[in-house]
N, C-alpha and C positions, 0 to 999 in steps of 0.2 A: 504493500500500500504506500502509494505518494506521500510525504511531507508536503506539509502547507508552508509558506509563508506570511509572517503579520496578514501580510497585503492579498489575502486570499480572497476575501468578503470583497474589498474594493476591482480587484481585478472582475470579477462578477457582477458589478455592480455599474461598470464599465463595456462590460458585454466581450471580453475577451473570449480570444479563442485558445484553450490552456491545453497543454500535453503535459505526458512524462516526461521530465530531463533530469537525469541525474538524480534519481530515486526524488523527485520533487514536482510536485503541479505548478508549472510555470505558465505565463504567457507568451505564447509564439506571436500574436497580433492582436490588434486590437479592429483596427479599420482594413490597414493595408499594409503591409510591410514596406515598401516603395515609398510610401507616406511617412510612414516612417521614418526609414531612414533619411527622405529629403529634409525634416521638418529638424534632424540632429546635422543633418549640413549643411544647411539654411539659417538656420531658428534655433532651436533647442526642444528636446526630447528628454521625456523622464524613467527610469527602466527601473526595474525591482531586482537588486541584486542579494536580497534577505538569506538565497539562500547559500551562500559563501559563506566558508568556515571564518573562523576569526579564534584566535590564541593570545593570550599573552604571558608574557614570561616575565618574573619581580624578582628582584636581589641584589647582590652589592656586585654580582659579575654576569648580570642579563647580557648586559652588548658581547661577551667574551663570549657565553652560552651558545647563542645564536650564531654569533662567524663562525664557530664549529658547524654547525648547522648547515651553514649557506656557501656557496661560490662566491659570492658578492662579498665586498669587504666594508660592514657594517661600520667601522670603526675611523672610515672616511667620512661618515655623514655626522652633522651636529646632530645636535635634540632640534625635534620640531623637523626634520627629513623624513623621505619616506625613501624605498628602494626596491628594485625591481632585481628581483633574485631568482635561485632554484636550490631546491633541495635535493639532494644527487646520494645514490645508493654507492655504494662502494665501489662500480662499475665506471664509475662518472654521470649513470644516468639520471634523468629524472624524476624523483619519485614525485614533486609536484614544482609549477612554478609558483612563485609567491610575491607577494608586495609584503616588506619590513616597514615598521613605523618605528622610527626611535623616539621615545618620550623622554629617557632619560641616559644614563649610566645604568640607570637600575629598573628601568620598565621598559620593554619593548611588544610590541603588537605584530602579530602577523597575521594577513588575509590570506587564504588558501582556498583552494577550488571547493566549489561543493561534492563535486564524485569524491573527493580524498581526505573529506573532513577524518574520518575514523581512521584511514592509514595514515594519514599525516600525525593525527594524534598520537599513536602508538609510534612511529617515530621518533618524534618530539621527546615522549614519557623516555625511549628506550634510549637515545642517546643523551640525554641531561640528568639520568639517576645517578646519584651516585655524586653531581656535581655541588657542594656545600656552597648551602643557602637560596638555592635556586628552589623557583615556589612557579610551577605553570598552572595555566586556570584555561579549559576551554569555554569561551564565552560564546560558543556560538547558538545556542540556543535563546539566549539572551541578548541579541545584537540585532539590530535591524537596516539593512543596508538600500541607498539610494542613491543611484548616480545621475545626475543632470550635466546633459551632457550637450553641446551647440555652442557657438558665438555668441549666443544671446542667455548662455548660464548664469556669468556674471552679473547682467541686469536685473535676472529675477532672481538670486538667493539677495544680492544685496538689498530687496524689499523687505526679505525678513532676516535680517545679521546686521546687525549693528558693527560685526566686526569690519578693519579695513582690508575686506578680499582681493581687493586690486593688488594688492602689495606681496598676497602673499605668491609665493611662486611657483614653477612646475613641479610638482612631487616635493611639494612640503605640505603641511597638515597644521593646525589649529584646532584648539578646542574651545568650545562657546557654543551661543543659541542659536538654533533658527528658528524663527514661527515660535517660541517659546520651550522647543526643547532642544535639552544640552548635545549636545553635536561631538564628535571628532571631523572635522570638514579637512578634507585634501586634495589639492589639485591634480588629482590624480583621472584615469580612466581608458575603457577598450576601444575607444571612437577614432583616436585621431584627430579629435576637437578639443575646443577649451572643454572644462567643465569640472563638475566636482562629486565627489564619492562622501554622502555623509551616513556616517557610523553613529546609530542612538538605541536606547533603548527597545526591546521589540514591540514592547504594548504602546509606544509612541511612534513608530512607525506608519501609522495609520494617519494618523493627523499631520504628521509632516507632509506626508505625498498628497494630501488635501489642499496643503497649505501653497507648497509648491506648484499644483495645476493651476492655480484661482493666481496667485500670483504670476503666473506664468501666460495668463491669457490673451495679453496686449499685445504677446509675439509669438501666438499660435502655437503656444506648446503642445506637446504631443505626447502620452504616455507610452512606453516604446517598449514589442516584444524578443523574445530571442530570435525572430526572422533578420529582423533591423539589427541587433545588436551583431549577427553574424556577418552581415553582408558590410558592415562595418567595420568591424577587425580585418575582415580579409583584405579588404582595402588596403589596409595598414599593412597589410604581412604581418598581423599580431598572430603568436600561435594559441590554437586551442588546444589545452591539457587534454590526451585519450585517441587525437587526431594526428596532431604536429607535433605534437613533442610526450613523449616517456617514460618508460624505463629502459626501455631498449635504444634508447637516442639521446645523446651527448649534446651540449649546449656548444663546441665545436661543429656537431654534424646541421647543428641546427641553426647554425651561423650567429649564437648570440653569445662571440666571445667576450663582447666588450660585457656581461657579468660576469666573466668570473677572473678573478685576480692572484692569478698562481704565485706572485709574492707574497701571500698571505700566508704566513707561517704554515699551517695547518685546517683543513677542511674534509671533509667526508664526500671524497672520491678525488683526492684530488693525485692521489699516487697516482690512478688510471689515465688522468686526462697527462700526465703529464707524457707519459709512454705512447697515447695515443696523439698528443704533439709535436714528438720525435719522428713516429712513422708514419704519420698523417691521416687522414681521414678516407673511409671509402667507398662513403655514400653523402652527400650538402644538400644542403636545402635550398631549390631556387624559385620561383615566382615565374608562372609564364600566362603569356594571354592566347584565347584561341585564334588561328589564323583561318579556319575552315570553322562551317557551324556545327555547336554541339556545346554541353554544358560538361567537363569532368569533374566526376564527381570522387571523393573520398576510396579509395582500395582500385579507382583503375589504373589499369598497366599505361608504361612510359616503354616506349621502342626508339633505339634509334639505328637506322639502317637494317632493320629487320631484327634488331635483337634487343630484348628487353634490358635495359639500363635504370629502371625505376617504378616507382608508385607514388599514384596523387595522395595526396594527406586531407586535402582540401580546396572545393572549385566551386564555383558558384557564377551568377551574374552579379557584374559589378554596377549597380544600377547610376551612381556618380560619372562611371566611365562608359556607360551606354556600349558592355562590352562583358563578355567571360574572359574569366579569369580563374585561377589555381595558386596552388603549391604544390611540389613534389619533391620528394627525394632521390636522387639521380648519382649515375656513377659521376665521380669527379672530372674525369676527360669531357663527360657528357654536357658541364655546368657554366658551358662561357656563355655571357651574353651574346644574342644575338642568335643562338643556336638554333636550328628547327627541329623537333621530336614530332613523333604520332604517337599519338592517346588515342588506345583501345576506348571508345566509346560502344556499350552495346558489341554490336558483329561486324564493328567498321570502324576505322580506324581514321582518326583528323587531325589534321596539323597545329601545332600550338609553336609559339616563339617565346624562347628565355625573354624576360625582359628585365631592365633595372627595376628596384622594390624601394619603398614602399610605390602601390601603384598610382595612391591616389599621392596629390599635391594640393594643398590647398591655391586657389591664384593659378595653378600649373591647365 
C-alpha cells in the first residue's frame, strides 16, 4: 500500500491525476504536464516533494561524521550551505544521491531520495555507530517538503518571508517563516530554475502550499506533477536515482566528478574510485537528441555500426526544446560529441546525435 503525503487531501482537492512512485501516491499532473512545465519556465510552479527522506545528524563531530559518509567535501562549505553529494558503497557506487545542509559544526541535515529512505537509513545507523557523540534522528516522517520553482519564485515566497531572499544565494539555506510557519528555505532545486525547496513541519504542510498558490496567483502559478518535474531534470541532465545513477555506476561513469574530492583524507569508496581513475572508465554518461523520429525511452539498446555500445537510462520529449531527447551510457570510444548512434526503438532502429549537456539554456 502507497504512503501518502501531508499534501494528499489537497492534491485531490485539486483534481490530480496521482500514481505509485516510489512506494508513495504522488501527483503525475494536475491539468497538463506541458502546462506545467511551461508555467516553471515561464512563471513559477509548485511541486510536492513531502515524500523525500530527510536525516539529521547532532554532535561535536557531525560535519566529520558525514565526509565519511559522502564524496563531496563537506568541510569546504560554511554553516548556512547546502551541497550536492552521493553516498557510495565500497564499490565507488551509488547507494543514493543526496543534498547536505550544514547548520553547524554540530548539526547537519540531509535530503535523500524517497525509494532509499530505509536503505539510506541503515547506512547512515551502520557507518556512524560506534562514532562518540554522534546522535542521528530520521525526521522524515515528520518533515514536509515544497519546492517552488520558476523566475517568478522569488516574487511570491517574498509575499510571505519577511526574510531578505534576494541575498540569499545558490545552494545556501535559511531558516524563518513563511505564511506563518517556521521554514528551512534553500535555494536549492531539480528544474534548472530559480526557486526554492522549503522544509517544515508535516501537519503545516498543508497551509503553506495554500499559502503559496493564492500568493502565487498574479503570475499564474501552477501546482506541478512528477510529468513536469521529469521533463524538467532531463532538460538539465539532472540524474534520477534507480535510472541514471546506482549502485552499479560510479559518479566518474556518470560524469559528476566535480562531487567528489579525492583529496579528502578518507570517504567510503573512495579506494575504488581511485583504481578506477588510474584505469579509466568503461562505460560515460552522455546526452543525445533524436535525429530520426521516435521517443527513447529508459533500458533501450544504443548501437553503433551494428554493435551495441550502450543503454538509455533516460529519454523523453523535451517540450522547452520542441524536440526528444535522452541519456545513455555508452562505451567511451562511442562518447564524443557530435557522434551518431541508433537507438533500438520498438523493431527499428533511429538515429540520435551526442550533443553538448545541459540541453536546455536558459536565453540559449
Amino acid at each position: 500500500m502507497s504512503e501518502k503525503t501531508p499534501l494528499f487531501e489537497a492534491h485531490q482537492r485539486l483534481g490530480a491525476k496521482l500514481v505509485d512512485y516510489s512506494g508513495w501516491t504522488m501527483p503525475v499532473q494536475y491539468i497538463s504536464s506541458l502546462k506545467e512545465h511551461a508555467a516553471v519556465r515561464e512563471a513559477v510552479g509548485l511541486f510536492d516533494a513531502s515524500h523525500m527522506g530527510e536525516f539529521e545528524l547532532r554532535g561535536k563531530k557531525a560535519v566529520e561524521a558525514v565526509n565519511h559518509l559522502v564524496c563531496n567535501d563537506l568541510s569546504l562549505c560554511v554553516n548556512g550551505q547546502a551541497m550536492y553529494t552521493g553516498l557510495l558503497n565500497e564499490a565507488g557506487g551509488f547507494v543514493d544521491d543526496v543534498v547536505v545542509f550544514r547548520h553547524s559544526e554540530e548539526r547537519v541535515f540531509l535530503c535523500v531520495n524517497a525509494a532509499n529512505i530505509a536503505k539510506d537509513w541503515e547506512w547512515v545507523l551502520a557507518h556512524t555507530r560506534g562514532m562518540s557523540g554522534i546522535e542521528a534522528n530520521d525526521l522524515s516522517a515528520q518533515t514536509g517538503m515544497l519546492a517552488l520553482q520558476g523566475p517568478r519564485a522569488l516574487e511570491v515566497l517574498s509575499l510571505l518571508c519577511p526574510l531578505p531572499l534576494e541575498k540569499l544565494k545558490r545552494y545556501y539555506f535559511i531558516d524563518g517563516e513563511a505564511a506563518g510557519v517556521l521554514c528551512t528555505i534553500s535555494r536549492t532545486g531539480y528544474t534548472g530554475e530559480d526557486g526554492f525547496e522549503l522544509y517544515c513541519p508535516s501537519e503545516k504542510a498543508e497551509a503553506l502550499w495554500w499559502a503559496l498558490l493564492e500568493a502565487g496567483k498574479p503570475w499564474g502559478i501552477m501546482p506541478c506533477g512528477l510529468g513536469a518535474r521529469d521533463t524538467l531534470r532531463l532538460e538539465m541532465k539532472y540524474p534520477l536515482y534507480g535510472q541514471d545513477i546506482d549502485e552499479q555506476h560510479t559518479p566518474f561513469e556518470a560524469k559528476l566528478n566535480w562531487i567528489v574530492k579525492m583529496k579528502k583524507e578518507a570517504f567510503i569508496g573512495k579506494e575504488a574510485l581511485e583504481k578506477q581513475k588510474e584505469r579509466g572508465v568503461e562505460k560515460t554518461w552522455i546526452g543525445f537528441e533524436m535525429v530520426e523520429p521516435g521517443i527513447a525511452r529508459a533500458g533501450y539498446r544504443v548501437f553503433s555500426e551494428g554493435r551495441q555500445v550502450g543503454v538509455v537510462t533516460s529519454g523523453n520529449f523535451g517540450p522547452s526544446l520542441k524536440r526528444a531527447i535522452g541519456m545513455a551510457y555508452v562505451e567511451p570510444l562511442c562518447a564524443k560529441e557530435g557522434t551518431v548512434l541508433d537507438i533500438e526503438i520498438r523493431e527499428r532502429k533511429a538515429k540520435a546525435q551526442i550533443v553538448k549537456t545541459p540541453f536546455w539554456k536558459k536565453g540559449a
